[in-house]
N, C-alpha and C positions, 0 to 999 in steps of 0.2 A: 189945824184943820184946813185954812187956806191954802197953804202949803201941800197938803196931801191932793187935794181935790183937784188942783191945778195940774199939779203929779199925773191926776189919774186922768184927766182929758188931754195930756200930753202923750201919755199912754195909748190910749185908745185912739189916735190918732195915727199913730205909727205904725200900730195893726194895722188899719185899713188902708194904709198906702200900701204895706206889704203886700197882703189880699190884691190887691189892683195890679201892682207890677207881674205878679204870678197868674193872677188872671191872665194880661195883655201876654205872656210868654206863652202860655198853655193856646190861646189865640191865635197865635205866629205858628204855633208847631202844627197844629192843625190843618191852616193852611198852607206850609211846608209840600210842594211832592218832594218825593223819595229824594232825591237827588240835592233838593236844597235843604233836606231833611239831617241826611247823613254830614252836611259839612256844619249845619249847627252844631249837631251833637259830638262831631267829632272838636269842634271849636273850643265846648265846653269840658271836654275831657281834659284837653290841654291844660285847664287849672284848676283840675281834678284828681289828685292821684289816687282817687280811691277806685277807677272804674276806665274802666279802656273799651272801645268801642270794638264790636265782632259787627266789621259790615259783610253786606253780599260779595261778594266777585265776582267779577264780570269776566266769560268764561273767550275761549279762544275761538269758538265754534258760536258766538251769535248768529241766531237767525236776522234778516231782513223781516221786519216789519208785514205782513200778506194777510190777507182772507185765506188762512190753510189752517193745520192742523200747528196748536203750538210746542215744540220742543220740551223736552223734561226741562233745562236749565230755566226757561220761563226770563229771560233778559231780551228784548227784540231791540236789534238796532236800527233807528230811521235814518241813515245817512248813506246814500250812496257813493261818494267819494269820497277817500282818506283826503285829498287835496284838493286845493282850491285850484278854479278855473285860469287865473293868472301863473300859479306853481307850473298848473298844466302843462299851457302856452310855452311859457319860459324853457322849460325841460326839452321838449319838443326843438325847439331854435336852436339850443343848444349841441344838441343830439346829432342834426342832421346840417348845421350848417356852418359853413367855416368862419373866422372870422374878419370879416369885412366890411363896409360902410353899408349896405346893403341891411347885413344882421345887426349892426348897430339901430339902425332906422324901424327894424320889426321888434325891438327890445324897448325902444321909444313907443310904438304903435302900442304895444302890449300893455301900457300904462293907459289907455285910454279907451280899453272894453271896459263897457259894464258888466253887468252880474249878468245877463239875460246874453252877451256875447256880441252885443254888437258896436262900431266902432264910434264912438263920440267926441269927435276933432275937430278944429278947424283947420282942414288942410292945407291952405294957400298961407296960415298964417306958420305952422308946422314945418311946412317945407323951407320958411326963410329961417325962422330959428336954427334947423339942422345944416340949412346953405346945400340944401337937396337940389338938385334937378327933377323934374317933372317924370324925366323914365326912370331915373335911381327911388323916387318914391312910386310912383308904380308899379315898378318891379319887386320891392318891398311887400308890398300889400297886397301884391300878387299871390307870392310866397305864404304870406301870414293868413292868406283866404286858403288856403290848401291846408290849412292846418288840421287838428280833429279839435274837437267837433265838427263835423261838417256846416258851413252857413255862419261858422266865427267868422269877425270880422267886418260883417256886412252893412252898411251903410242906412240902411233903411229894409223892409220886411221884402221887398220885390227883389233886391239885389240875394239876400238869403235864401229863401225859396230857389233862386235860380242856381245859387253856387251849389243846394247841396240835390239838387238836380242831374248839373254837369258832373259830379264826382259821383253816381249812382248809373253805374252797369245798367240796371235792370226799369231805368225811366221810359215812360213812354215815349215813342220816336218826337211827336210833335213837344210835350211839354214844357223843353227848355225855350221853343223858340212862342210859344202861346206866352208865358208870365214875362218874355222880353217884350213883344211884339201886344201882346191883345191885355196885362196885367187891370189895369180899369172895365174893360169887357166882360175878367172873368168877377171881378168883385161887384160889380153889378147884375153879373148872370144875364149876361145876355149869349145865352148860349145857339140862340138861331142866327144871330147874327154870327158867331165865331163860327159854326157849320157853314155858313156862307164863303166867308173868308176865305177858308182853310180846304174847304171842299172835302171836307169830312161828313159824316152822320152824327145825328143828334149821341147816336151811342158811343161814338168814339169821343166826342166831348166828355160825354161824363165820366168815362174810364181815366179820362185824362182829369178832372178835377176830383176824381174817387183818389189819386193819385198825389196832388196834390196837396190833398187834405190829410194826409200821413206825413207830411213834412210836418220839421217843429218849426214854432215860428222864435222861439226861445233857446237856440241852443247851447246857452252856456247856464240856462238855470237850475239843470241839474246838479252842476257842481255847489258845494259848499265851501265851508273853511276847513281847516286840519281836524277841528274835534269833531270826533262822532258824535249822534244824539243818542240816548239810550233812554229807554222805557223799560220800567223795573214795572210789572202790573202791582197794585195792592190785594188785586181779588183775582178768586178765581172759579169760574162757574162749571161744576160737575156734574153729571146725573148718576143718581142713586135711585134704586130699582121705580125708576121711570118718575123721578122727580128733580126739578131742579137745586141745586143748592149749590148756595154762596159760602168760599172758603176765605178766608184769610192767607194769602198767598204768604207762608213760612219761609220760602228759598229768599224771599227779597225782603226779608225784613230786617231791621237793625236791633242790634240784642245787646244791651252792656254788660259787660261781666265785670263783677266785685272783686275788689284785691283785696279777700278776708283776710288774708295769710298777713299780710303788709298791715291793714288795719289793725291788728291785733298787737301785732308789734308796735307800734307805736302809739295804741293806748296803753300798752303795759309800761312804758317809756316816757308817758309824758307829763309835762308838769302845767301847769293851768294854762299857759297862752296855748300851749300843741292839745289840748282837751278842748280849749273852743274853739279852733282851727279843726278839728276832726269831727266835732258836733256841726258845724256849719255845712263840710264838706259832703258830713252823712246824710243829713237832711236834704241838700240838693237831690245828689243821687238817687233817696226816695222820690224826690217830689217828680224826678225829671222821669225816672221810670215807670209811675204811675199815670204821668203824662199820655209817655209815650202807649200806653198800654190801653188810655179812653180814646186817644186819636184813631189806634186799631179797632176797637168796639164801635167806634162813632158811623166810621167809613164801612166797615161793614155791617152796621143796622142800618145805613143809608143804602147798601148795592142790597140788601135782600129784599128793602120795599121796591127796591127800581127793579130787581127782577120777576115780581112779584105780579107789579103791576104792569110790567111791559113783557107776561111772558108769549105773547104772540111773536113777539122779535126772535127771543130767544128759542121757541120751539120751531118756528119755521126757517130760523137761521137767515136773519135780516128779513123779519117778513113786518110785517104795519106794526109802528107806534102808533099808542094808545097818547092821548094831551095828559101831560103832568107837567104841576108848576111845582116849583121851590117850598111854595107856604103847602105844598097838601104833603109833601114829607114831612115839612116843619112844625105841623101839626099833629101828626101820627107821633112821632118823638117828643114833642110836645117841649122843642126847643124850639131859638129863633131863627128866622127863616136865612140873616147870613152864618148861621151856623152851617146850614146845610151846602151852602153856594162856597165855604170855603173847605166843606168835604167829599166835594165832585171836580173843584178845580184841579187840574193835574192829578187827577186819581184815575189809576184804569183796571177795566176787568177782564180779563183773557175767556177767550171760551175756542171750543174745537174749530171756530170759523173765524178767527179772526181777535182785535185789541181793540179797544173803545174806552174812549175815555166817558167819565161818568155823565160829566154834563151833557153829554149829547145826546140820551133819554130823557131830560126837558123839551119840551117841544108842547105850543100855544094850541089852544080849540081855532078852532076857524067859525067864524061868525057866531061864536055862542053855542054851536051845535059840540055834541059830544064824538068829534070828529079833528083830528090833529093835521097840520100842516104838512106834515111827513109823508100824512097818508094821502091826502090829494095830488100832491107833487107826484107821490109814487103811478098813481090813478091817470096822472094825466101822461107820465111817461111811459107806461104801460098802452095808453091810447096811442099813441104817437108812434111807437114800437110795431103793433099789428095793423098801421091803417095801409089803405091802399096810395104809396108812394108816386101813383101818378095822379092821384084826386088827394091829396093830403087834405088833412080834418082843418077845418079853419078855429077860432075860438071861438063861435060864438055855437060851432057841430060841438067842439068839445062838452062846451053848458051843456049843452040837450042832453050828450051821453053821460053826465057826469048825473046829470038829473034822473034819468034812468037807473044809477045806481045809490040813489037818494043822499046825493053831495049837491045840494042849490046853492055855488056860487054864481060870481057875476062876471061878465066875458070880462071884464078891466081886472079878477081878480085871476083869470085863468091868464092871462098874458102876463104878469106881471109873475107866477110861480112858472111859468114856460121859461121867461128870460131869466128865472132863475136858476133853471134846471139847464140854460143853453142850448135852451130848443129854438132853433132859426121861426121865421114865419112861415104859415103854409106855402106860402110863394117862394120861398128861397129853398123849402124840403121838398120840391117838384123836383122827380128823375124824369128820366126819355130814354131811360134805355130800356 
């Protein structure tokens, strides 16, 4: 009887570790996106021969990522260069210039962009390592500023501005010689003073920093590395006779198929070790496709309450969020609230205007009002948008009009969504033309 009893809580013990590991995996897979989805599953195939993985493919004709209408294949890619900015460079040097101590020096140089394109050296100490002269490395980095992007290269944000100035046809006549000559004048906007200077009109300054302001100050961030990024959406939002509704995006999903044909065979063939080798193998493959199949249910009863409840967005096509937190879905499902936070992470839903990931219809009330953050931001860049650009709204005119459409924030909390929005201060959004 001791014996047994001992037995049985030794038992019962090994259950629940079991239960717990398949919990914590069923856990993982959930918060899996697609991508980190498909190399589990594929992982687990591998020492599985009962079930081989049918994933999506990703097609020849990817759309780019946009606010448009999405493609039948439904795979968007966010990556604008196959190669990276230093591949770029390299290429470039190669291509057009012969080989000499000069191009040796720009193939040095080219080691010392960063991502954003600009040149991080110490030059006096560069020059003795290579045993350069003073014109052989200038003439280098001469050459290495001409390169594309335009404004690679450059030393600091005045000297970029200006390269990708002088390599632009269409600059205004004064502008290269304003960011050499007057560059602190214009960052502090002292633009009566620069009409002074220059003997121009207030209007011709500003055309000249309307101008200005279409430079990148970045121009090596658009490149990447060699891998594309891709977005497989999970959902996908349609209209049906004038209703919304949330799909389970079918193209992009992973499907295992069973190797009945193989398993059959070698239950007719096996003898006790290859019977509990095929019992174990089967049971995964249940467990794992059952898995997979609550992870599909979870994510979409999570997009039809966010569509549900944010359908202002979705009928006026990016129009005001509604405040939803984590725990009022996690409530509604009547699961816990990181269940929900790990089935919006990396999850996205396509609609005729555009990809969004889920988490980004979360969004806070503002001061306790049944009013979202999204929507005052919206409100105040909408004000900023229609005011009159030679009296720009200061924050405290914003308060008043924001009061007017019954939003009573506080001017420290209207500057504080302005600088988040990238709205300059009234004084710095003053034109004169």
């Amino acid at each position: 009887m001791k014996f047994q009893q001992g037995y049985s809580q030794k038992q019962q013990q090994s259950q629940k570790l079991a239960m717990t590991q398949e919990l914590q995996q069923a856990i993982q897979i959930l918060q899996f996106n697609t991508e980190e989805l498909q190399d589990y599953v594929e992982t687990v195939s591998l020492e599985n021969p009962l079930f081989d993985v049918v994933a999506p493919k990703i097609q020849s004709d990817l759309m780019q990522m946009h606010s448009g209408p999405i493609k039948e294949d439904s795979f968007i890619q966010i990556a604008d260069h196959p190669i990276s900015l230093f591949e770029h460079l390299i290429h470039q040097i190669h291509l057009n210039y012969r080989d000499t101590f000069i191009r040796e020096i720009m193939l040095i140089l080219v080691e010392y962009i960063d991502v954003n394109g600009y040149l991080k050296v110490n030059e006096e100490e560069l020059k003795e390592e290579l045993n350069a002269t003073d014109i052989q490395y200038l003439d280098a980095l001469t050459l290495l500023q001409q390169l594309d992007p335009p404004g690679v290269g450059a030393r600091d944000l005045q000297e970029c501005l200006m390269l990708q100035t002088e390599q632009d046809d269409y600059a205004p006549e004064l502008a290269y010689l304003l960011l050499e000559e007057s560059f602190d004048a214009i960052a502090k906007r002292k633009f009566e003073q620069i009409a002074k200077d220059y003997q121009i009109s207030l209007a011709q300054v500003q055309q000249i920093l309307d101008y200005i302001r279409t430079l990148n100050p970045f121009p090596g961030a658009s490149f990447g590395s060699q891998d594309s990024n891709f977005i497989i959406p999970d959902l996908t939002l349609v209209r049906r006779e004038g209703q919304l509704v949330v799909l389970s995006n079918k193209r992009g999903q992973l499907r295992l198929n069973f190797q009945e044909n193989y398993f059959n065979r070698l239950k007719r063939q096996a003898d006790e070790e290859t019977s509990a080798y095929l019992k174990e193998k089967l049971q995964q493959f249940k467990w794992l496709n059952k898995t997979l199949g609550q992870r599909k249910d979870t994510i979409l009863e999570v997009g039809k309450i966010i569509v549900q409840h944010q359908a202002a967005f979705f009928e006026a096509k990016q129009g005001a969020l509604k405040p939803l937190m984590l725990k009022d879905v996690a409530k509604q499902l009547e699961v816990h609230e990181s269940t929900i936070s790990r089935a919006v992470n990396g999850k996205y839903i396509e609609t005729d205007f555009g990809v969004f990931e889920l988490r980004s219809f979360f969004v806070n009330k503002v001061s306790g009002e049944d009013t979202s953050v999204d929507e005052v931001k919206r409100l105040i860049a909408l004000l900023v948008e229609k005011e009159d650009k030679h009296k720009p709204l200061s924050d405290q005119k914003i308060v008043e009009l924001l009061a007017e459409k019954e939003q009573k924030i506080s001017r420290r909390t209207v500057a504080k969504y302005r600088e988040a929005l990238n709205i300059p201060s009234s004084s710095k959004r003053k034109r004169f033309d």
